[in-house]
C-alpha positions as CSV (number, residue, x, y, z in Angstrom):
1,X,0.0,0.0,0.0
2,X,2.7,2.8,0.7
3,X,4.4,1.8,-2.4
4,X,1.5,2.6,-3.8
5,X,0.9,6.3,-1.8
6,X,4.6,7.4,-2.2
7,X,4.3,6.8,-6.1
8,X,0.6,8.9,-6.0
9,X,2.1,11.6,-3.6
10,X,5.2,12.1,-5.7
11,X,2.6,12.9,-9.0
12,X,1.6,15.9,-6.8
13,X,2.4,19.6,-8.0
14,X,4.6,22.4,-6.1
15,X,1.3,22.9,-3.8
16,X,0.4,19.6,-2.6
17,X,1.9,15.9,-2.6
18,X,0.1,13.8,-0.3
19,X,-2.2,11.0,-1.1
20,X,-4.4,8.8,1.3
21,X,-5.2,5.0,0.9
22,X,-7.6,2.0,2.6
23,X,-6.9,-1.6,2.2
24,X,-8.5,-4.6,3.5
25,X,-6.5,-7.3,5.7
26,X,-8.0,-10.9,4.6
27,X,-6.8,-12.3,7.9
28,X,-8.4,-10.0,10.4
29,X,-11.4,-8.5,8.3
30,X,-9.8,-5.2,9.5
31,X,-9.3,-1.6,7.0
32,X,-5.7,-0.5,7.2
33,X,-5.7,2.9,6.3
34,X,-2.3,5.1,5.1
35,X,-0.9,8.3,4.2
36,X,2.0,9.6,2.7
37,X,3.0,13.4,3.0
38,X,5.9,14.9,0.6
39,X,7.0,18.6,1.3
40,X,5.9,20.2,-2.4
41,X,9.5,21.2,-2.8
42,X,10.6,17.9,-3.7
43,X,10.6,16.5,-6.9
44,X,9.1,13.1,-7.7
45,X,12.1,11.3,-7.3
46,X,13.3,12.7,-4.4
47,X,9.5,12.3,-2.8
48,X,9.4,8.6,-3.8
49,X,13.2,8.1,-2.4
50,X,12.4,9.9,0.9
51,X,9.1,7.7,1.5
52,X,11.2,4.7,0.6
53,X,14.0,5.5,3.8
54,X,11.3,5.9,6.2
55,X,9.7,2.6,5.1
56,X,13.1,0.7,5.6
57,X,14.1,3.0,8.6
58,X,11.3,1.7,10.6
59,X,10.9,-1.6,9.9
60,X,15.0,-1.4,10.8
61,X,14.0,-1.1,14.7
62,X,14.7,-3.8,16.8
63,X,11.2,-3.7,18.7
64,X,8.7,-4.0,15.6
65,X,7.3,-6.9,15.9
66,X,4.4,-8.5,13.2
67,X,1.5,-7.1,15.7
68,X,3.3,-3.9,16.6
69,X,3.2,-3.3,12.5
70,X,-0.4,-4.5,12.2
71,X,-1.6,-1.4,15.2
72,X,-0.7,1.4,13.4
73,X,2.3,3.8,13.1
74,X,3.6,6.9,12.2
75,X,7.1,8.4,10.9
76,X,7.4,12.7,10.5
77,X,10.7,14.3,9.2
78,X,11.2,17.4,7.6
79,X,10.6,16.1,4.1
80,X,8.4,13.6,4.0
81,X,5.7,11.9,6.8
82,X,3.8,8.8,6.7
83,X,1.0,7.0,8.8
84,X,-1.0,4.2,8.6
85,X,-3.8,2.9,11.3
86,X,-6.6,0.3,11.6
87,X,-8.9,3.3,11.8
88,X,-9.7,6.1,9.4
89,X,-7.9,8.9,10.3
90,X,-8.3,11.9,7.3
91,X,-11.9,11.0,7.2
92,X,-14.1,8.7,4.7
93,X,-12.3,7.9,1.6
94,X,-14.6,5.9,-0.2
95,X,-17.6,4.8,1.7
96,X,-20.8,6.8,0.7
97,X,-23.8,6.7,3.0
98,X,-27.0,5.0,1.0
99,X,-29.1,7.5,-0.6
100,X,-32.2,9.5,0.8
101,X,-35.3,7.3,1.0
102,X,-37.5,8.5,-2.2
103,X,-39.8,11.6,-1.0
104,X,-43.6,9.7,-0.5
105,X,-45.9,11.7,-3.1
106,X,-49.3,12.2,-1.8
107,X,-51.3,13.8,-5.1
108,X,-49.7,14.7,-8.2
109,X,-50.7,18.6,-7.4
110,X,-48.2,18.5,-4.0
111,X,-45.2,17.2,-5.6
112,X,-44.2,20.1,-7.5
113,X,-44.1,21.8,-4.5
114,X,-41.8,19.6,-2.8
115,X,-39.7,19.6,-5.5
116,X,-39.1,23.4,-5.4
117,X,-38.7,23.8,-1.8
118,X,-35.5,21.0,-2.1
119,X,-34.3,22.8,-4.8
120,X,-34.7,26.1,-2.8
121,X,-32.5,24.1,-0.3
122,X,-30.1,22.7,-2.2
123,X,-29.3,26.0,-4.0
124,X,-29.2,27.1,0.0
125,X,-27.0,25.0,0.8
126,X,-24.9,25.2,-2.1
127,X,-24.2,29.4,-1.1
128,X,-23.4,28.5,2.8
129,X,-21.0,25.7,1.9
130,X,-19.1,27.3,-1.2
131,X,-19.0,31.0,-0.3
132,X,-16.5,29.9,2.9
133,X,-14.4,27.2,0.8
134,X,-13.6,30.4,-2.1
135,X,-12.9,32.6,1.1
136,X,-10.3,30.0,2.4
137,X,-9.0,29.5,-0.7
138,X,-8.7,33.0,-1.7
139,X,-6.8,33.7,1.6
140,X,-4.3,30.5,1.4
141,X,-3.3,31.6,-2.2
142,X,-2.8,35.7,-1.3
143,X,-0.3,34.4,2.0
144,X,1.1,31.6,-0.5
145,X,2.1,35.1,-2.9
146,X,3.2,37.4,-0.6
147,X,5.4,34.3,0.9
148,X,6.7,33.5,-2.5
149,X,7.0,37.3,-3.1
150,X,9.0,38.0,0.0
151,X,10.9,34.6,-0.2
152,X,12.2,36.0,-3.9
153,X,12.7,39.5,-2.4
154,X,15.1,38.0,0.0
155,X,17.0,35.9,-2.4
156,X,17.8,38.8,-4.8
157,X,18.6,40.7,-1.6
158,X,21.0,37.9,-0.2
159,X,22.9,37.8,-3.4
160,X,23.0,41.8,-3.1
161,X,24.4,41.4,-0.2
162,X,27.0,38.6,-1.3
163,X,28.4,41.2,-3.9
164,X,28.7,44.3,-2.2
165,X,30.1,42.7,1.3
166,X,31.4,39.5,1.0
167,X,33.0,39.1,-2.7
168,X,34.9,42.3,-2.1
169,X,37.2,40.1,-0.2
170,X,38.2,37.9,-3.3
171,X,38.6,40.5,-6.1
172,X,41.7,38.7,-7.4
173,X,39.3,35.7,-7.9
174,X,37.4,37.5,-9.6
175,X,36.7,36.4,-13.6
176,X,34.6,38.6,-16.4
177,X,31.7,37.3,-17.4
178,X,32.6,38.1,-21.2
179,X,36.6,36.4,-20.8
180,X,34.5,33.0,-19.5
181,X,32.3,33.5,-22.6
182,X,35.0,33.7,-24.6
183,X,36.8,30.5,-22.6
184,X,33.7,28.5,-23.4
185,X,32.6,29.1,-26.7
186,X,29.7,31.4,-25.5
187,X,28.5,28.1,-23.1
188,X,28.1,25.8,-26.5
189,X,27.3,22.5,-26.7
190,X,30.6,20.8,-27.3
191,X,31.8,22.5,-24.5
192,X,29.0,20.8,-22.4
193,X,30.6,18.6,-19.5
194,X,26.6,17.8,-17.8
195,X,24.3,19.0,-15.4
196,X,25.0,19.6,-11.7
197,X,22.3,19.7,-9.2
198,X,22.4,23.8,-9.5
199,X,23.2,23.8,-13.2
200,X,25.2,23.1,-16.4
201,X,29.2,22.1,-16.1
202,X,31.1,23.3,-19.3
203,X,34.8,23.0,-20.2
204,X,36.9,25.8,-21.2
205,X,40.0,27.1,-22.0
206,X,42.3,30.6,-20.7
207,X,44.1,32.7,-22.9
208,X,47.1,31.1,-21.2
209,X,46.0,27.2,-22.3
210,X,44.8,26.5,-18.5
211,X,41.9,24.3,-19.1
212,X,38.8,24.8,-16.6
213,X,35.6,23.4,-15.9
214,X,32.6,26.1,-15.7
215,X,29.7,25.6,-13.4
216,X,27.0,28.2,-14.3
217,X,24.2,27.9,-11.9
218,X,21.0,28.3,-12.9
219,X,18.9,31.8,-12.3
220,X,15.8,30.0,-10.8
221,X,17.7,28.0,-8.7
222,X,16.3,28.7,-5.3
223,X,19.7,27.7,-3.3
224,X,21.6,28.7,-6.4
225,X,22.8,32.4,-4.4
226,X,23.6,29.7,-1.2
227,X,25.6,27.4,-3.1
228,X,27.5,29.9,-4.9
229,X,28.2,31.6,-1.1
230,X,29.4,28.3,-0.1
231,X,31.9,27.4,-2.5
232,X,33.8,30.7,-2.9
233,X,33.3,31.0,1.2
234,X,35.1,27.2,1.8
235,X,37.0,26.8,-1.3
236,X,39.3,29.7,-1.2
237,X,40.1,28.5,2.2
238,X,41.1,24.6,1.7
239,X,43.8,22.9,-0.4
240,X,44.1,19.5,-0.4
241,X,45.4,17.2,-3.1
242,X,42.4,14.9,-2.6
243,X,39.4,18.0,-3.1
244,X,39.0,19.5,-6.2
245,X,40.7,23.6,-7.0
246,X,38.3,26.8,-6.9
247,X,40.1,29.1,-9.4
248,X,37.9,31.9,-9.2
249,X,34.2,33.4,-9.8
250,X,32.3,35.7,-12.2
251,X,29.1,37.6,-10.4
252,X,27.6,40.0,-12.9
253,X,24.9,40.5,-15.5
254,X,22.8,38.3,-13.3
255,X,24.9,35.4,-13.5
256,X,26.8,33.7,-11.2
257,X,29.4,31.6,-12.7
258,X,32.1,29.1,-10.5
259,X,35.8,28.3,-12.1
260,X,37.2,25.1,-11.1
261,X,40.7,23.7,-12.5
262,X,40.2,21.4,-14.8
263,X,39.9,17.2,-14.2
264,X,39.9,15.0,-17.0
265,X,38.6,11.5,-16.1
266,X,35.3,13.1,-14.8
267,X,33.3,11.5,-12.0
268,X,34.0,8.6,-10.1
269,X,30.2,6.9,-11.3
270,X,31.0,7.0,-14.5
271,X,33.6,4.6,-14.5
272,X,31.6,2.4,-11.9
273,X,28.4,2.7,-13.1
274,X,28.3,3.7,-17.3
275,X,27.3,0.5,-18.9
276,X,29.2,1.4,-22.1
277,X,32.4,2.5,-19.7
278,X,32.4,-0.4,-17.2
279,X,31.8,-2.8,-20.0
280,X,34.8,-1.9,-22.3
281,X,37.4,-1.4,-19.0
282,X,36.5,-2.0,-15.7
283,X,38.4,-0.1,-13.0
284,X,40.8,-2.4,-11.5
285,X,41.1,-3.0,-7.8
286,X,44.5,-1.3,-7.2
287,X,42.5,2.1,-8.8
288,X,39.4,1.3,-6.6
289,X,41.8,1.2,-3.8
290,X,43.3,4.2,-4.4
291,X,40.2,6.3,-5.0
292,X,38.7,4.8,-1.3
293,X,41.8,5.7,0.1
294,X,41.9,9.1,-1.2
295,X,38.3,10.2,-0.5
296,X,39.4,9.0,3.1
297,X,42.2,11.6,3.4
298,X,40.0,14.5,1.8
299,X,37.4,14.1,4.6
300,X,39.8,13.8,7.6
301,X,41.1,17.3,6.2
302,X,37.6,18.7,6.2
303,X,36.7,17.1,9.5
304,X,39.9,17.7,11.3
305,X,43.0,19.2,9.6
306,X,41.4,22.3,8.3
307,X,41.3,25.8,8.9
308,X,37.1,24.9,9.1
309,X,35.5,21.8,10.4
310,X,33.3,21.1,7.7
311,X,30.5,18.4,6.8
312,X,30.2,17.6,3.2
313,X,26.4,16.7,3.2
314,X,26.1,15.1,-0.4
315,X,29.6,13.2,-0.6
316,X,28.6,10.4,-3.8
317,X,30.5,8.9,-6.3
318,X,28.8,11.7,-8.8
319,X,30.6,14.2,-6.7
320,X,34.3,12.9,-6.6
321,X,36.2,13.9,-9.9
322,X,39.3,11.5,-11.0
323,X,42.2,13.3,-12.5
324,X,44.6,11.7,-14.8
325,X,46.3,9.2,-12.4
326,X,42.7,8.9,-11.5
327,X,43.5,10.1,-7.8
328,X,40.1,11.1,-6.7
329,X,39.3,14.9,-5.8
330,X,36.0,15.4,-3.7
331,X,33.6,18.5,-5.8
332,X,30.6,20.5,-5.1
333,X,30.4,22.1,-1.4
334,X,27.7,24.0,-1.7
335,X,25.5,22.3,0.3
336,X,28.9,22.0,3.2
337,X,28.1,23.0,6.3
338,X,30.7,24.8,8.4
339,X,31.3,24.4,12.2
340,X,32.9,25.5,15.0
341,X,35.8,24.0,15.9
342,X,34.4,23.1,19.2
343,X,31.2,22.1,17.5
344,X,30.0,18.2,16.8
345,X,27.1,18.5,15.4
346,X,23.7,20.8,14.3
347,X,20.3,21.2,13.0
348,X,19.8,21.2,9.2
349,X,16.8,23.6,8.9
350,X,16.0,22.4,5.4
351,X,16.9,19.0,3.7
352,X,19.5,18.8,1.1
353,X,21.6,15.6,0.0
354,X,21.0,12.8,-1.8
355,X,18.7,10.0,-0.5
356,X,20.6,6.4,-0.4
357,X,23.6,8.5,0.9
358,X,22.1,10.5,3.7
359,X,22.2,9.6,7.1
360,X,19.2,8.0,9.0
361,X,19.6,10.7,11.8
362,X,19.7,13.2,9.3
363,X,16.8,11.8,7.1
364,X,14.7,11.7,10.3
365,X,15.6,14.1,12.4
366,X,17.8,16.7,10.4
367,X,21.2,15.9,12.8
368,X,24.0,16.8,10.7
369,X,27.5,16.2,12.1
370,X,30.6,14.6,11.2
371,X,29.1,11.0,11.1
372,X,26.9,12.0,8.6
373,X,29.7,11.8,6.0
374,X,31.1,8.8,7.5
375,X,27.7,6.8,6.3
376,X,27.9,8.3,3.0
377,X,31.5,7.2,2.7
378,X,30.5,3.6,3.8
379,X,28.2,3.7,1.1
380,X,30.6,4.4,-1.2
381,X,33.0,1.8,0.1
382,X,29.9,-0.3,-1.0
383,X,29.0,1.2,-4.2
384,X,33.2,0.7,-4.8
385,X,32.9,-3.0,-4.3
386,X,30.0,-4.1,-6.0
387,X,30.2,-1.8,-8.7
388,X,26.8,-1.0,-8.4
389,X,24.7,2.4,-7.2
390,X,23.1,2.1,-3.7
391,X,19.2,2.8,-6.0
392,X,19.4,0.2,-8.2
393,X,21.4,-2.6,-6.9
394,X,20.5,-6.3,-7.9
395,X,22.6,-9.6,-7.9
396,X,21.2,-12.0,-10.5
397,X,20.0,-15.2,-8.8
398,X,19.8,-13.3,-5.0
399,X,16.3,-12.4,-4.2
400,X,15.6,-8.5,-4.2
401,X,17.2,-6.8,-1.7
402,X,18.7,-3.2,-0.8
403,X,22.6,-2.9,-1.1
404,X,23.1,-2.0,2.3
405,X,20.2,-5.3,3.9
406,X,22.1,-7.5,1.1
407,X,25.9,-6.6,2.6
408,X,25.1,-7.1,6.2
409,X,23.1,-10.5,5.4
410,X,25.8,-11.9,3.5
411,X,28.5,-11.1,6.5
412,X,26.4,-12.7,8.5
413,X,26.2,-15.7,6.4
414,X,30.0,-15.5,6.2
415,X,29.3,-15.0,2.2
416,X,30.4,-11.4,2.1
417,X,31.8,-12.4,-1.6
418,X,28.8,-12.1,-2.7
419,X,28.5,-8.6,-2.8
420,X,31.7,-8.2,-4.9
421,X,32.1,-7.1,-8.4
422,X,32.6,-10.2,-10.5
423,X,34.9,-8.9,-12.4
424,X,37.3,-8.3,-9.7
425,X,40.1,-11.1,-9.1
426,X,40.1,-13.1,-5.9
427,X,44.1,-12.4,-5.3
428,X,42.4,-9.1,-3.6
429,X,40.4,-10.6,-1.5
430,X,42.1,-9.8,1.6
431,X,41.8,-6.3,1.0
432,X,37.9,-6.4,-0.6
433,X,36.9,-7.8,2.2
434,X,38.4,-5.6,4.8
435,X,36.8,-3.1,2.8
436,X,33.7,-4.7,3.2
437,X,34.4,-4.6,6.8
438,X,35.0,-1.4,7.3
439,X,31.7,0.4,5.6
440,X,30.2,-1.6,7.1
441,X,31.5,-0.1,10.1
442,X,30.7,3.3,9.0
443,X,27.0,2.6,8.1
444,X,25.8,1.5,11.5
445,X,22.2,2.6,12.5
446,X,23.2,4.9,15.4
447,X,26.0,7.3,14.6
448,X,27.7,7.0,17.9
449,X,29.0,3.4,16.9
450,X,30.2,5.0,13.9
451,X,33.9,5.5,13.3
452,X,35.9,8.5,12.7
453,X,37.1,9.5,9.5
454,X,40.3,10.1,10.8
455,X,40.3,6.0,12.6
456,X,38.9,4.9,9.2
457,X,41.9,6.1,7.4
458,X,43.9,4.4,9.9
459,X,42.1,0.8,9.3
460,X,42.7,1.6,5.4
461,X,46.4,1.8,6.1
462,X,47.1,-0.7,8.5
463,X,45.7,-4.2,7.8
464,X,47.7,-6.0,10.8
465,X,45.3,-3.4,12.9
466,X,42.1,-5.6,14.1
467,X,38.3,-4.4,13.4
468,X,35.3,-4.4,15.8
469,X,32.4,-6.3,14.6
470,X,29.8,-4.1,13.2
471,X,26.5,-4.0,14.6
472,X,23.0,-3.9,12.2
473,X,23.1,-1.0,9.4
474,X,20.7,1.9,9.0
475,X,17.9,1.3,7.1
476,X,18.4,-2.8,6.9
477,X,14.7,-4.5,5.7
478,X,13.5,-7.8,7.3
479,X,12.8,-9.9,4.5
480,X,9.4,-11.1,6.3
481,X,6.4,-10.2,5.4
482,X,3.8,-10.1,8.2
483,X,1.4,-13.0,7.8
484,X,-1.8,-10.9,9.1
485,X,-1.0,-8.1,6.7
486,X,-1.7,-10.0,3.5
487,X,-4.3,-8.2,1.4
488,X,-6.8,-8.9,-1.3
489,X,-5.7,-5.8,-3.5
490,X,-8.5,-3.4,-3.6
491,X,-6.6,0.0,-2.8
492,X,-8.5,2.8,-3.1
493,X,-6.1,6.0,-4.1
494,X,-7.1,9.2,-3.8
495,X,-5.2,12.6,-3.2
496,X,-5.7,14.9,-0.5
């Protein structure tokens, strides 16, 4: 049934996305009723993807039991809710009271009479219901403009702001808007690298033969002025070999345009996950290796050796870049956050990331920290070794399971080769499988179990150094069903 909500909810426009169900249990002649709640800012992806981490968050706990499932229960988080009961809850969906007995006619001369006076009621009750539903209406639209109004007032204020206070401090970063048209072609298409989650990546060249890579973020981006913030604000003060170069920035004529130095192999998923790529030259362990090793040492810098203490928040194989010796360099901070150096951990205030890498405590209660990059890194560790993305991972001949319920089963089982790329030799195994260990390690359901970045890197470089066992993994599924939830598979869908 909730697969069924999160795909209706996600259909919803930039108003609404919600949708309510009812289905009947065969084994207990009871109604379980649902509903599935998506902020409208989402898209339908993201909506579907968010819905499907609260299903496997809860059924993760060690306490639900097949009658605790069966009573009822609900999830909220900042993005997306859900709720289901063995009582209606939003009201009647689908049950319709029978109709009004048939008015008894007396002579044929009265029942014209009756006609008009329910007509005259009717029409009555027509103006008393109506004229209140167009007031509300009229009122939640005029506050929904003047919040949209202000909210864009704000943003063009922000970015204002940005240019006459804080860019001043970078002017010899500072790039013409007409020399990067001129470095790009004028943005054309064979100078298209792809699309970022602010807007388009192009390649370009200096007058001096530097090459660059363009990002040019789109005008209707509503965190576009934020991200841009961000990655002038950290960039220009990190340097690491293992994080990717800001060269500079162009902010006029309405655009706001990042310049990054240049890195040839592109991202680390298309090598691991291109079809066409992976099937002509797969990446060899000793380069896997390397790139796990190397994303290791760019976060401890951000967590611990620099200037900043700074969380990611959207580390994924799209976002580390491979250069020629395919040495990986972590990209995209504009969704960092920035601490204090005596500061663990804060509040997100809105959700941004990229569900299958996002924490559990972050997900569901908006905790950012340093352990939040920790679980994305253990899910790259994962992704790495099975040469698969976290959204669409299958083994043929396994039964259908998520990558990270399929990893922890198999280390049970003491079948953890399972999970590995098949085109990677066994010589490695050693070193796969300490690998395996380790994310493990780093995707465990509470965040205080969780290692370090800075301990990780030490496991990675020392294998006479032993490992504690992990304990279960965020978002693990049971692969029972519940035998009195079965269902005949009448749902009734409607939107709400």
């Amino acid at each position: 049934m909730m697969n069924t909500l999160q795909n209706k909810a996600s259909l919803g426009n930039s108003e609404l996305k919600s949708a309510a169900a009812q289905i009947n249990l065969t084994t207990t002649n009871q109604t379980m009723y649902g509903l599935v709640q998506c902020n409208p800012d989402l898209s339908r992806f993201d909506c579907v993807k968010c819905v499907q981490y609260l299903i496997f968050s809860f059924f993760s706990k060690d306490f639900v039991t097949p009658t605790f499932i069966a009573a009822g229960a609900r999830v909220i988080t900042p993005s997306c809710n859900l709720r289901y009961e063995i009582y209606s809850f939003y009201g009647n969906l689908t049950d319709v009271g029978p109709p009004p007995p048939p008015v008894p006619v007396s002579n044929r001369s009265s029942t014209p009479q009756v006609e008009i006076n329910q007509k005259s009621h009717r029409s009555h009750s027509t103006i008393v219901i109506v004229i209140p539903i167009m007031g509300s209406l009229v009122l939640i639209i005029s506050i929904a403009s003047i919040c949209i109004l202000l909210r864009r007032k704000k943003r063009k204020k922000s970015a204002t702001n940005l240019n006459k206070e804080e860019i001043e401090n970078f002017n010899s970063l500072q790039y013409s808007f007409e020399a990067i048209k001129v470095a790009t072609n004028d943005f054309s298409n064979d100078n298209y690298l792809g699309e970022g989650a602010f807007g388009a990546v192009y390649k370009g060249k200096l007058p001096d033969e530097q090459e660059i890579a363009v990002k040019r973020l789109a005008r209707n981006s509503v965190q576009g002025d934020v991200q841009f913030k961000n990655e002038i604000l950290i960039l220009t003060k990190l340097q690491h070999r293992n994080l990717v170069r800001l060269l500079g920035f162009c902010f006029e004529e309405e655009e706001m345009l990042l310049i990054y130095e240049f890195v040839i192999n592109k991202s680390l998923d298309s090598f691991l996950f291109d079809p066409i790529q992976s099937s002509s030259s797969s990446m060899p362990w000793e380069t896997r290796y390397r790139v796990i090793n190397g994303i290791a040492r760019g976060l401890v810098y951000l967590h611990e050796d620099s200037r900043l203490r700074i969380v990611h928040r959207d580390l994924k194989a799209g976002n580390v870049l491979l250069d020629t010796d395919f040495n990986p360099k972590i990209a995209d901070f504009g969704m960092a956050k920035l601490f204090n150096i005596d500061q663990t951990q804060s509040v997100a205030s809105t959700m941004v990331g990229t569900f299958g890498y996002m924490a559990p405590e972050y997900v569901l209660h908006g905790h950012v920290s340093t352990k939040s990059d920790v679980f994305s890194f253990g899910i790259l560790i994962l992704e790495i070794v099975s040469g698969q993305r976290i959204s669409s991972f299958k083994i043929i001949g396994e039964k259908p399971e998520n990558l990270l319920t399929f990893a922890w089963n198999k280390w049970l089982e003491g079948k953890a080769w399972n999970i590995v790329d098949p085109t990677l030799p066994s010589a490695f195994s050693t070193e796969i499988l300490r690998c395996i260990h380790i994310g493990l390690l780093c995707v465990q359901h509470n965040m205080a179990d969780r290692p370090t970045m800075s301990s990780v890197e030490l496991m990675l470089s020392s294998s006479s150094l032993s490992l504690q066992v992990p304990s279960q993994p965020a978002f693990f599924t049971r692969s029972h069903t519940p035998s009195n939830a079965t269902s005949q598979g009448n749902t009734s869908i409607r939107s709400i």
